[in-house]
C-alpha positions in Angstrom: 0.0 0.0 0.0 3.0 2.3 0.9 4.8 1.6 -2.1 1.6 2.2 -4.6 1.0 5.6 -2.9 4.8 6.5 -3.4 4.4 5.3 -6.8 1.3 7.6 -7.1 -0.5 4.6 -8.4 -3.6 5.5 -6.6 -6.3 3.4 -9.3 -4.4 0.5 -7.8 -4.4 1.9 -4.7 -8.2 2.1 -4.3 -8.6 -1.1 -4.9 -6.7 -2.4 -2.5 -8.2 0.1 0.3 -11.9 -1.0 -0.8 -11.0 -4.6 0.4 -9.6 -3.8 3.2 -11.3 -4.7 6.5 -8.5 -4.5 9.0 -8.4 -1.2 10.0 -11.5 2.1 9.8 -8.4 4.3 8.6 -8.5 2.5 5.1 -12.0 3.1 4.7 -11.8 6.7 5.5 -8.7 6.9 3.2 -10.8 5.2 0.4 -13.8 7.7 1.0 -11.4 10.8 1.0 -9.4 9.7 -2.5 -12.8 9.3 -3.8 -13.9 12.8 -2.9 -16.4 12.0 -0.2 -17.1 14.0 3.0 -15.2 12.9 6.0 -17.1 13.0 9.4 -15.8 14.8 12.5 -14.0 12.5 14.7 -16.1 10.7 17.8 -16.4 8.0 20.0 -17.8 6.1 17.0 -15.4 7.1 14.1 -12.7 4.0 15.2 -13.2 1.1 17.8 -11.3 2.8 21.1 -9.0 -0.7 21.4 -7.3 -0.3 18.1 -6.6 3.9 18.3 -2.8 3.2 18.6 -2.8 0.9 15.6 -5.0 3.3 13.2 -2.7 6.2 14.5 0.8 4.2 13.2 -1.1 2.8 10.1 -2.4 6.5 9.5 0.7 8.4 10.1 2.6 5.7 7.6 0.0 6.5 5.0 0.4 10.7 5.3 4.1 10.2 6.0 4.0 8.6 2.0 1.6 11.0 0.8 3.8 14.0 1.6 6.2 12.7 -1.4 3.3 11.9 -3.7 1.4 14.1 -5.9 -2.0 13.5 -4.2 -4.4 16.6 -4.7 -3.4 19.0 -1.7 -6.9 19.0 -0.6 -7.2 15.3 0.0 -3.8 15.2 1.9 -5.4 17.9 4.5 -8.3 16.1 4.8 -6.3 12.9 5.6 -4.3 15.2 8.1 -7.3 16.7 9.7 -8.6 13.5 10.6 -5.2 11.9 11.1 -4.6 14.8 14.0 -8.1 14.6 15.6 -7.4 10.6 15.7 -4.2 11.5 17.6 -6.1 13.8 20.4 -9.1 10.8 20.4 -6.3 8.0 21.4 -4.7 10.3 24.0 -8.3 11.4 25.6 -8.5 7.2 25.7 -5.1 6.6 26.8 -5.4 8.9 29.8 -8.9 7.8 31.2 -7.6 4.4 31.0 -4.5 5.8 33.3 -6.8 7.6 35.5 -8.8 4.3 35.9 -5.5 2.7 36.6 -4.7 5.0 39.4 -8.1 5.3 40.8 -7.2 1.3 41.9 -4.0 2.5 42.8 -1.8 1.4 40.1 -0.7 2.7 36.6 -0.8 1.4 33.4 2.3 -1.0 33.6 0.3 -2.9 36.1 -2.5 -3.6 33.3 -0.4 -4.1 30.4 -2.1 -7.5 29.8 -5.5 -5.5 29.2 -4.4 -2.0 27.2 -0.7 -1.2 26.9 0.9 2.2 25.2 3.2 1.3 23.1 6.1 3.6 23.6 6.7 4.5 20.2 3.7 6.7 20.3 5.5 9.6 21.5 8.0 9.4 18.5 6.0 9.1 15.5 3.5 12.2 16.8 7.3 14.2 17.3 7.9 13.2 13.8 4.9 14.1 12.6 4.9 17.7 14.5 8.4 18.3 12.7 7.2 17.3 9.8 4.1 19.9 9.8 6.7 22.8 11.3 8.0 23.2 7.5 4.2 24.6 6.9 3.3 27.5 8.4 -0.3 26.8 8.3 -0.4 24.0 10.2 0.3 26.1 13.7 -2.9 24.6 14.7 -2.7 20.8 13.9 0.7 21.0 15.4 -0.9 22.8 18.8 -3.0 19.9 19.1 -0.9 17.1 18.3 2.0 18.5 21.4 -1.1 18.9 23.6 -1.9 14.6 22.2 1.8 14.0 23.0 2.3 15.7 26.6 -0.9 13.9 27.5 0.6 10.4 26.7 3.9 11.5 28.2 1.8 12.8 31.4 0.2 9.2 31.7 3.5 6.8 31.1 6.0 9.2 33.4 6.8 5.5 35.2 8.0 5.1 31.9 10.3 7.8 30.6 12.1 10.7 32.2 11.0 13.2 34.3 12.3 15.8 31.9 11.3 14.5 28.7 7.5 14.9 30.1 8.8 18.5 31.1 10.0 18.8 27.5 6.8 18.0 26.0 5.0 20.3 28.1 7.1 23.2 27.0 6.7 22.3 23.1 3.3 22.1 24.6 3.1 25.5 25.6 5.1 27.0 23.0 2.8 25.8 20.4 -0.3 27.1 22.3 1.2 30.3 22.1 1.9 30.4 18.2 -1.9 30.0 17.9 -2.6 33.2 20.0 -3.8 31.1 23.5 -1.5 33.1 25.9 -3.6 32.3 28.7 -3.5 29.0 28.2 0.3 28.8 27.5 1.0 30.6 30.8 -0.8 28.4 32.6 0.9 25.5 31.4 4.5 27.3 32.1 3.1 28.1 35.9 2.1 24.0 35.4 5.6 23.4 35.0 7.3 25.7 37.4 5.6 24.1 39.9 6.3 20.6 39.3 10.0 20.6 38.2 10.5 23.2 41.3 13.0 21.6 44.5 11.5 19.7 46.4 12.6 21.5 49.5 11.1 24.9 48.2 7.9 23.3 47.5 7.5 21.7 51.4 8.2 24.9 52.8 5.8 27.2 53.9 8.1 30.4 52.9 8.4 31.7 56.5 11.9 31.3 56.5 12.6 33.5 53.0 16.1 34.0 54.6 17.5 30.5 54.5 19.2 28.2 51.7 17.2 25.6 50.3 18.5 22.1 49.3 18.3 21.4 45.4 18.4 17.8 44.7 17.4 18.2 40.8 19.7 16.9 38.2 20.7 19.5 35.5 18.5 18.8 33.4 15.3 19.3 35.3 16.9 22.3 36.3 16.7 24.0 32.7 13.4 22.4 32.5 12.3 24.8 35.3 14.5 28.0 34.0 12.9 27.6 30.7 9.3 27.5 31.6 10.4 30.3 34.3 11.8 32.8 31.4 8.7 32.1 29.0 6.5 32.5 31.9 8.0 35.9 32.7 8.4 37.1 29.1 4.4 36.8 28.9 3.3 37.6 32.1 6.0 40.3 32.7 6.2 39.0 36.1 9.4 39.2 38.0 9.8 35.8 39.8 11.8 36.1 43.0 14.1 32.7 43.2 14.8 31.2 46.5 17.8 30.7 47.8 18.9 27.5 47.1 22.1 25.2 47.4 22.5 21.8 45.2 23.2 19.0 46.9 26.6 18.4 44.9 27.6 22.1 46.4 27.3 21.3 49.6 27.0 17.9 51.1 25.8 20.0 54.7 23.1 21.3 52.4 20.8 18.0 52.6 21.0 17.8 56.7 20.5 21.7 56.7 16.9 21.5 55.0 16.0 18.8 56.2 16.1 20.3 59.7 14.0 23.9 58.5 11.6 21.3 57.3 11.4 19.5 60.7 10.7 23.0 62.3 8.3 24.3 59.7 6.3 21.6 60.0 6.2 22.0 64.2 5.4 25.6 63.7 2.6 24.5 60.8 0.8 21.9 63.0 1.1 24.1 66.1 -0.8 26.8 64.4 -3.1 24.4 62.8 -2.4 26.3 59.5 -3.3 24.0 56.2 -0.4 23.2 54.3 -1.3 23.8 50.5 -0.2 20.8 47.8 1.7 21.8 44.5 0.5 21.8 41.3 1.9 18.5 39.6 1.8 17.7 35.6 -0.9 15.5 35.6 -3.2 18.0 36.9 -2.9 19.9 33.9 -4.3 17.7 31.3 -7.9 16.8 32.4 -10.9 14.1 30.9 -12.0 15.6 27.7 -13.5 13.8 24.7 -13.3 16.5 22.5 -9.5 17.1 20.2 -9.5 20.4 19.4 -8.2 24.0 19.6 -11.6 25.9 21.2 -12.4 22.6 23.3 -9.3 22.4 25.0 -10.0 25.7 26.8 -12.3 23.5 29.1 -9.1 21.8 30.2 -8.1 24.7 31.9 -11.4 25.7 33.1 -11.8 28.4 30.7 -14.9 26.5 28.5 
């Protein structure tokens, strides 16, 4: 099939897509080549169990068509509905994580009933880079980093802390090419918070005077400086840093917060004073079974 659409053999091609049962993809490919309307993206579109395999198949097929000489209306089509199958598969990926966790376990633990297969988070990078060479698809690229820090926020036992941070600030950064500042902010505020010390982010700030032990490695580090600087560029906020030592600075450092905590958290329960909990990643992305650009504002809380 790959080879006939690189061959722009698409007679051949047709014919091979009208007998195909396998996978809904084909049939929607079929229907597009022939010039048919192509329904919005639902519950309905594709069977929810087989997302991750219509994805792959689909971004194969467009992945092909990009060197073909297929009408550059059809390819768009097959894009548009390529990109809303993206954000339908994360929507699905993350309730089934959030059903995972509500039985206190994630989605490693139920492999044997769904499992994300980790090459998910490659092929939507590859197909973001391959839509950043066309400057009108800032929207279909806004979408598919909001599809790919969703995933990332639901397999973190899987990868890297800051390769989730990583997607969140292409996630951001795309969100504010399409003119959704308030959104972007909130996402580097997101960030901030979750990639901040843990020391800083116990403490109840009524010791402003004292060190603070930083036991992040670098390269959560520029996670947080990044998300920092493009949260201040937009805001024009000036964030006041705590004093903090790394632990590789000073091996005093550790034993040093670890007693301010002790006390802070004496003075906190003598006072009976709440203590509040920091805003993590996964808190960021919420349930939502719609894909695109004016639905995700409900997300935030802004729909």
């Amino acid at each position: 099939m790959i080879d006939l659409i690189k061959q722009n053999k698409f007679e051949e091609l047709k014919e091979i897509l009208h007998h195909s049962k396998d996978l809904k993809i084909h049939t929607y490919f079929l229907q597009i080549l022939n010039g048919d309307s192509i329904v919005a993206v639902d519950s309905e579109t594709f069977d929810a169990d087989k997302y991750q395999e219509e994805f792959l198949e689909g971004f194969e097929i467009y992945k092909a068509l990009q060197t073909s000489t297929i009408d550059k209306e059809y390819l768009q089509k097959f894009l548009h509905m390529l990109v809303e199958l993206t954000f339908k598969m994360s929507g699905f990926i993350q309730l089934m994580a959030e059903n995972a966790m509500n039985k206190g376990l994630n989605l490693s633990h139920i492999e044997h009933i769904y499992k994300v297969d980790p090459i998910l988070r490659d092929r939507i990078q590859e197909l973001i880079e391959i839509l950043k060479n066309d400057s009108d698809q800032k929207k279909a690229i806004a979408n598919l980093a909001a599809a790919k820090a969703r995933i990332s926020n639901c397999i973190g036992h899987t990868i890297e802390k800051y390769q989730i941070g990583e997607d969140m600030l292409q996630f951001g950064s795309s969100y504010e090419s399409v003119g959704e500042t308030e959104t972007a902010i909130r996402i580097y505020q997101g960030i901030m918070n979750d990639f901040e010390s843990e020391s800083v982010k116990l403490s109840s700030g009524l010791f402003p005077e004292i060190s603070y032990t930083d036991e992040r490695p670098e390269s959560e580090i520029a996670i947080h400086n990044l998300a920092k600087e493009h949260f201040e560029r937009l805001t024009g906020q000036k964030i006041e840093e705590p004093k903090r030592v790394h632990i590789n600075e000073s091996p005093a450092a550790k034993d040093l917060s670890e007693n301010i905590q002790k006390e802070e958290a004496h003075y906190n329960n003598h006072e009976q004073k709440p203590v509040k909990e920091s805003t993590k990643l996964n808190s960021t992305v919420q349930k939502s079974d719609s894909g695109f650009l004016g639905k995700i504002k409900k997300l935030f809380g802004k729909g």
